[in-house]
Biopython code that builds the backbone (N, CA, C, O; Angstrom):
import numpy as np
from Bio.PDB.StructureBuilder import StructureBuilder

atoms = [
    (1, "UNK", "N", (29.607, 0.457, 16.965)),
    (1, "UNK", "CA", (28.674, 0.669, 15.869)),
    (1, "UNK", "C", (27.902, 1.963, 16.117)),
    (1, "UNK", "O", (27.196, 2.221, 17.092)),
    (2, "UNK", "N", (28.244, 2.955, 14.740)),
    (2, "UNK", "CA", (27.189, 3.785, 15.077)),
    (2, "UNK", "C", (25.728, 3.808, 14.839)),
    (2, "UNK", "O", (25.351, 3.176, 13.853)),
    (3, "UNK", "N", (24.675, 4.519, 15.675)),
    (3, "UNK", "CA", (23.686, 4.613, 14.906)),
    (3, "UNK", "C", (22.837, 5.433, 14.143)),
    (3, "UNK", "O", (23.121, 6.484, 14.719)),
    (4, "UNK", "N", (22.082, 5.740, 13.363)),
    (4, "UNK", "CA", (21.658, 6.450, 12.262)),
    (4, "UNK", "C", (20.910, 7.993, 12.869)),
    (4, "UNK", "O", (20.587, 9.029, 12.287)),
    (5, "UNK", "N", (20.854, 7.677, 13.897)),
    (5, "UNK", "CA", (20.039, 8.549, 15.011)),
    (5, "UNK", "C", (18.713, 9.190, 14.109)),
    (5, "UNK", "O", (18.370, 10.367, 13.998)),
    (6, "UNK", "N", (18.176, 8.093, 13.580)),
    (6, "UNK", "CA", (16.932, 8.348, 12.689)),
    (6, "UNK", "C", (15.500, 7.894, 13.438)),
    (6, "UNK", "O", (15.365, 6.900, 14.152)),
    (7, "UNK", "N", (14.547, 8.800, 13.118)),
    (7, "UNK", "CA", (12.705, 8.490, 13.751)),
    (7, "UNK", "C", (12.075, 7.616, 12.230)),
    (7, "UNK", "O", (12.267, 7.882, 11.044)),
    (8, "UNK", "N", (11.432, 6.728, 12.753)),
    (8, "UNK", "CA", (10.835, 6.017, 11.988)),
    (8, "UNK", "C", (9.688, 6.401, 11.922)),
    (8, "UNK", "O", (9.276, 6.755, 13.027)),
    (9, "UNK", "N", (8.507, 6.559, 10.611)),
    (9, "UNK", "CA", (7.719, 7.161, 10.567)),
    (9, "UNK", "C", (6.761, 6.051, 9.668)),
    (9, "UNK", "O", (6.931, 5.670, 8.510)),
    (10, "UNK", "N", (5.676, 5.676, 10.665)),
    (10, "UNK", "CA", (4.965, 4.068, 10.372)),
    (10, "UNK", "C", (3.935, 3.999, 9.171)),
    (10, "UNK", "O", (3.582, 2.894, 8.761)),
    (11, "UNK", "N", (3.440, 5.178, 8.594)),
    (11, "UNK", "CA", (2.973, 5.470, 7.374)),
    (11, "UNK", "C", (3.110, 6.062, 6.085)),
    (11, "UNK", "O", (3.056, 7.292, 6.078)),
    (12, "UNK", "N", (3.259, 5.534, 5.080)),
    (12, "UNK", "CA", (3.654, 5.835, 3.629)),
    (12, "UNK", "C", (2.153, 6.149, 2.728)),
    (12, "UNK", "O", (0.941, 6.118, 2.943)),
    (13, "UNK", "N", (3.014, 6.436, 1.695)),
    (13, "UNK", "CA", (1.917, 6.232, 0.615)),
    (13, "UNK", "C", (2.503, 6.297, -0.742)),
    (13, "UNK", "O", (3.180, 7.251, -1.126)),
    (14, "UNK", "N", (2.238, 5.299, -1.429)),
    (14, "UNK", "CA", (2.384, 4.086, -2.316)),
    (14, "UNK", "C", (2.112, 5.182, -3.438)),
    (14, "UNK", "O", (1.069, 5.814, -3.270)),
    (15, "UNK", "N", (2.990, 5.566, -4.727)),
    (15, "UNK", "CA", (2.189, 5.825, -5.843)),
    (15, "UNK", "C", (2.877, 5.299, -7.151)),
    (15, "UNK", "O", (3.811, 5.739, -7.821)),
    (16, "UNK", "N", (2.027, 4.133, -7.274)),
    (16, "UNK", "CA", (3.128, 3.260, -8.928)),
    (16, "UNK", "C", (2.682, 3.617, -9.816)),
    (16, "UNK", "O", (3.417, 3.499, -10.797)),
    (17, "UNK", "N", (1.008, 4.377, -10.137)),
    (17, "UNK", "CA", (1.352, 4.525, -11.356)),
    (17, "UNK", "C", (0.106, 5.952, -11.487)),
    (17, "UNK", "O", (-1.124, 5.919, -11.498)),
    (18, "UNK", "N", (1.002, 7.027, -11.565)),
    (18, "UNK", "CA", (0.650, 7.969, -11.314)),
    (18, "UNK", "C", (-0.074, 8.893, -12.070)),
    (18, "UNK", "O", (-0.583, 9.948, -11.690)),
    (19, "UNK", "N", (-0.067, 8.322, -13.325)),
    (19, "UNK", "CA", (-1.200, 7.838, -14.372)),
    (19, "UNK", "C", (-2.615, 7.957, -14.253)),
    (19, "UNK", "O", (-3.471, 8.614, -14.846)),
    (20, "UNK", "N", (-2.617, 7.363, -13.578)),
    (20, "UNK", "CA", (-4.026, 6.769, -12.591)),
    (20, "UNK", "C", (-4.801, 7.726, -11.744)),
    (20, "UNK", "O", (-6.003, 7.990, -11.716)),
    (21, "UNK", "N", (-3.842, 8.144, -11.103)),
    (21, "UNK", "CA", (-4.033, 9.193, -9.861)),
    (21, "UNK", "C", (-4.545, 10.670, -10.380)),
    (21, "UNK", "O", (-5.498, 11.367, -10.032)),
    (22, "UNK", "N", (-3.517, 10.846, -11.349)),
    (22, "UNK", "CA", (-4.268, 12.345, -12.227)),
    (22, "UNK", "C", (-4.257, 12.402, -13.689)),
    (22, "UNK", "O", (-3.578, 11.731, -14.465)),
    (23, "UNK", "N", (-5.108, 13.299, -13.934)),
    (23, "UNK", "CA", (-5.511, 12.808, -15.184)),
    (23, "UNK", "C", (-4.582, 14.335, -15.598)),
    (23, "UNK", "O", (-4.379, 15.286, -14.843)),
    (24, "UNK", "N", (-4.052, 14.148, -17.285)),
    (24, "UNK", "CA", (-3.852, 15.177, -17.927)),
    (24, "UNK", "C", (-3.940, 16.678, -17.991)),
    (24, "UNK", "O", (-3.290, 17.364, -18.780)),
    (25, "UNK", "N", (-4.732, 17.103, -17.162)),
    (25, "UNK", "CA", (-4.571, 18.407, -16.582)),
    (25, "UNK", "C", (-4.278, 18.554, -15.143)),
    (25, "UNK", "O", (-4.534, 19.589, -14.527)),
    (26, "UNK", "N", (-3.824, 17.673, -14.697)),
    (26, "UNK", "CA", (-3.352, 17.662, -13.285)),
    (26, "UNK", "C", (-4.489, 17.431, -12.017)),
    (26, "UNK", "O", (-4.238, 17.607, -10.824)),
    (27, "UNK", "N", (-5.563, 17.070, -12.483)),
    (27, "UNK", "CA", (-6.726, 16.977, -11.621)),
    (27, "UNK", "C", (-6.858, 15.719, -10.967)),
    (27, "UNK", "O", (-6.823, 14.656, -11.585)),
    (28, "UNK", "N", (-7.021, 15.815, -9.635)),
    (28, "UNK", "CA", (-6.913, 14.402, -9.021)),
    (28, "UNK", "C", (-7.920, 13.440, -9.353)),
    (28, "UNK", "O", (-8.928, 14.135, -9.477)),
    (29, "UNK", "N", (-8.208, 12.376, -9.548)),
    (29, "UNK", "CA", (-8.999, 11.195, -10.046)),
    (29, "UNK", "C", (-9.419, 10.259, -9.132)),
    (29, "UNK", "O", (-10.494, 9.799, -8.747)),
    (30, "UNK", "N", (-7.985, 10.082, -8.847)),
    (30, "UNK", "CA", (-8.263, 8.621, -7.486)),
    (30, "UNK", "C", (-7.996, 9.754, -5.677)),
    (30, "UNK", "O", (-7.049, 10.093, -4.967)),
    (31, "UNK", "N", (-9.651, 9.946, -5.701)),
    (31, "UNK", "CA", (-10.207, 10.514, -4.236)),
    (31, "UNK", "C", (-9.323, 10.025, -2.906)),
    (31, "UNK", "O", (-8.837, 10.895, -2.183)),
    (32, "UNK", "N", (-9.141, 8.722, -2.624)),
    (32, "UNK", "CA", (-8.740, 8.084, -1.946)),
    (32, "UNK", "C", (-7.608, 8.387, -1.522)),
    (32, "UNK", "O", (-7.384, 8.396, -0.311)),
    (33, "UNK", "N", (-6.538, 8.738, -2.556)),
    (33, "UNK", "CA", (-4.824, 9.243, -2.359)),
    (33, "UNK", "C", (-5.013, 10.410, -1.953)),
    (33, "UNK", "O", (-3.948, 10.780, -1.458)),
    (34, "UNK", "N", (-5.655, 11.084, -1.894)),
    (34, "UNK", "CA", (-5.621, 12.619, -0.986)),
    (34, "UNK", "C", (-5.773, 12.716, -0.075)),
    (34, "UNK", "O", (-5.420, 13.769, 0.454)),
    (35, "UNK", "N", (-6.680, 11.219, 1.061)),
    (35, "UNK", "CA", (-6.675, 10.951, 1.809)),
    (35, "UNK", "C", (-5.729, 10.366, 2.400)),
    (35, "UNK", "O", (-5.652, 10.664, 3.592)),
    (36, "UNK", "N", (-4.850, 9.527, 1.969)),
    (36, "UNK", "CA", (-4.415, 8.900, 2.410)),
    (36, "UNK", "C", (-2.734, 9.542, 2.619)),
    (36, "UNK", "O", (-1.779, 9.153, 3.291)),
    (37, "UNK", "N", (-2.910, 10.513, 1.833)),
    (37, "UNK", "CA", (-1.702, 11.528, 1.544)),
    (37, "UNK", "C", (-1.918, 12.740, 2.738)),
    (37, "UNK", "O", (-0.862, 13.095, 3.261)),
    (38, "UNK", "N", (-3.039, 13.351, 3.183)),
    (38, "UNK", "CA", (-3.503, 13.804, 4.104)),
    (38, "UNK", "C", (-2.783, 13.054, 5.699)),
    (38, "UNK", "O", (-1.930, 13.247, 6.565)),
    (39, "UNK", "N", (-3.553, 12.380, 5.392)),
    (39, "UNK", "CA", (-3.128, 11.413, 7.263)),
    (39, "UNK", "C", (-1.294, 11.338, 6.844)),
    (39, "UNK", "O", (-0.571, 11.704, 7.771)),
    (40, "UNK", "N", (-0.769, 11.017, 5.897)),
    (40, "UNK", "CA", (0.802, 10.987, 6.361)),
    (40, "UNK", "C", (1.605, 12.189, 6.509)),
    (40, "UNK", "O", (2.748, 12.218, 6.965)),
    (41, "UNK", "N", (0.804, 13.359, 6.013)),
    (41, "UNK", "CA", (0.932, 14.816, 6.743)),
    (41, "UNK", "C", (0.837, 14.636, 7.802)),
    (41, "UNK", "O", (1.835, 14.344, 8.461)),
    (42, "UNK", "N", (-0.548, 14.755, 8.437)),
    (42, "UNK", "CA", (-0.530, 14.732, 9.727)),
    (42, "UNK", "C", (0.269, 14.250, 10.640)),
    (42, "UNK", "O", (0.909, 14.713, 11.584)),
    (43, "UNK", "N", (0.048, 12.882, 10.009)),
    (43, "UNK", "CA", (1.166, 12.231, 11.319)),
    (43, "UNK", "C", (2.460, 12.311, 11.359)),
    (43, "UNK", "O", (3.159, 11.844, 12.259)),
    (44, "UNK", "N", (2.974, 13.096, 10.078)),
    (44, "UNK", "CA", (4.633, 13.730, 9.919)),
    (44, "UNK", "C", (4.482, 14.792, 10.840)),
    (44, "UNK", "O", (5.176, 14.702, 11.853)),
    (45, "UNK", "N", (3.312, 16.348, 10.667)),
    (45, "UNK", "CA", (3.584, 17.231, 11.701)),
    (45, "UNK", "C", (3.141, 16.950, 13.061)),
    (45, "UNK", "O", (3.232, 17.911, 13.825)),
    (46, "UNK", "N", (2.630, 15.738, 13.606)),
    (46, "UNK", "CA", (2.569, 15.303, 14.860)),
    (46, "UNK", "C", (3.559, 14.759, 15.575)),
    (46, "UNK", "O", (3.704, 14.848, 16.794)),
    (47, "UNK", "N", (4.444, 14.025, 14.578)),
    (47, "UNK", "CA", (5.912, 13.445, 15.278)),
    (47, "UNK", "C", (6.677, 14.775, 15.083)),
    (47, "UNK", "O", (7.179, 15.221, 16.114)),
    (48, "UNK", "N", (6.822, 15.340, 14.188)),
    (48, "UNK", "CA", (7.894, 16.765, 14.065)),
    (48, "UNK", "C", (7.410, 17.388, 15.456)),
    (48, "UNK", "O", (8.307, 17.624, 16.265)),
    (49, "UNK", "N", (6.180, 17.663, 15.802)),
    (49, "UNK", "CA", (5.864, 18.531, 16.746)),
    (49, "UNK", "C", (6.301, 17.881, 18.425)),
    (49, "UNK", "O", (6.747, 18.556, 19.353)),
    (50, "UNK", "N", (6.064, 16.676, 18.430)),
    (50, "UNK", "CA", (6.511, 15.733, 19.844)),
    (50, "UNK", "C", (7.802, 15.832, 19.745)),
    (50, "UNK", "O", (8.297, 16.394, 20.721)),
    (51, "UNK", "N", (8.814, 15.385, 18.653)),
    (51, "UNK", "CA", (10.322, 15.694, 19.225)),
    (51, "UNK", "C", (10.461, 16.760, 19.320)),
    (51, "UNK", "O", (11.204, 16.983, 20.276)),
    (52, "UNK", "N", (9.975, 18.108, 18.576)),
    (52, "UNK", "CA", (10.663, 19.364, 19.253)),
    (52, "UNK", "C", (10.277, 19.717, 20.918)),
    (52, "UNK", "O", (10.984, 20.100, 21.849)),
    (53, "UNK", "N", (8.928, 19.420, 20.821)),
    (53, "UNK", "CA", (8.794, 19.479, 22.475)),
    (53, "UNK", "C", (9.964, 18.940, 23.182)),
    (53, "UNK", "O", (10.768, 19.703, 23.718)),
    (54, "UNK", "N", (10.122, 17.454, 23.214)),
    (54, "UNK", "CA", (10.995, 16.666, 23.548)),
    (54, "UNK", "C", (12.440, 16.986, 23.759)),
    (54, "UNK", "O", (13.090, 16.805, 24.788)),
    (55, "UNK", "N", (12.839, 17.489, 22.625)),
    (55, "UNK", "CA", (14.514, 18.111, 22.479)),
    (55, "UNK", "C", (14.668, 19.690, 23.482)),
    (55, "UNK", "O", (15.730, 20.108, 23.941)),
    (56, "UNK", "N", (13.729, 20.150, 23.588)),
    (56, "UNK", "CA", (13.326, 21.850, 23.988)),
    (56, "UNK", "C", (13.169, 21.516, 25.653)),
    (56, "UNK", "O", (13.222, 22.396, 26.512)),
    (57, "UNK", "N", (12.927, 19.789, 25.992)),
    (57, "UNK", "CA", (11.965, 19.525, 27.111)),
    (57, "UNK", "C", (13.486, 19.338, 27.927)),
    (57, "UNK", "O", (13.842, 19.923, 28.950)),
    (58, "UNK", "N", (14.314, 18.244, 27.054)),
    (58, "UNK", "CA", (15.323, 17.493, 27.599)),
    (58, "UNK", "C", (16.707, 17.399, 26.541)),
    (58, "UNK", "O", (17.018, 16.341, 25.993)),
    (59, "UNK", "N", (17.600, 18.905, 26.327)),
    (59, "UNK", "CA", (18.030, 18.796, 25.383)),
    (59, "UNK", "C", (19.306, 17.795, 24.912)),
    (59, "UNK", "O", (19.655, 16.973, 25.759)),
    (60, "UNK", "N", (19.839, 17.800, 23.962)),
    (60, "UNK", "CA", (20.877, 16.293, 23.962)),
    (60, "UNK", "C", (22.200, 16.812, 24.756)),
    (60, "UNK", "O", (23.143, 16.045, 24.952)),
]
sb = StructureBuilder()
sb.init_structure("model")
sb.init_model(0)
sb.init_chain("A")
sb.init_seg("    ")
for serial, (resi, resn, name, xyz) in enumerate(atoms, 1):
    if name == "N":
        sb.init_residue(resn, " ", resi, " ")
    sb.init_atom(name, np.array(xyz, "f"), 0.0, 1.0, " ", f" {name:<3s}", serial, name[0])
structure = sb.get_structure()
């Protein structure tokens, strides 16, 4: 069996109805999703940044 040789990445962010989120001229509404859209940046360029160390450290 092969495997997917995929990183799992433990935070999302949810947007069903996007409606909600911005209003008609594109202006954000709901404060909260920018935050929460923020931190799953981060913690995307924090894992991007640990495996390249990692691969650079100990390559395959």
């Amino acid at each position: 069996m092969q495997t997917l040789k995929g990183v799992a990445l433990p935070s999302f962010v949810i947007t069903p109805q996007v409606q909600k989120i911005f209003d008609e001229q594109g202006q954000r509404q709901d404060f909260g999703y920018g935050n929460r859209l923020e931190n799953l940046i981060t913690e995307f360029l924090w894992l991007s940044e640990a495996l390249a160390q990692q691969r650079s450290a100990k390559p395959l």
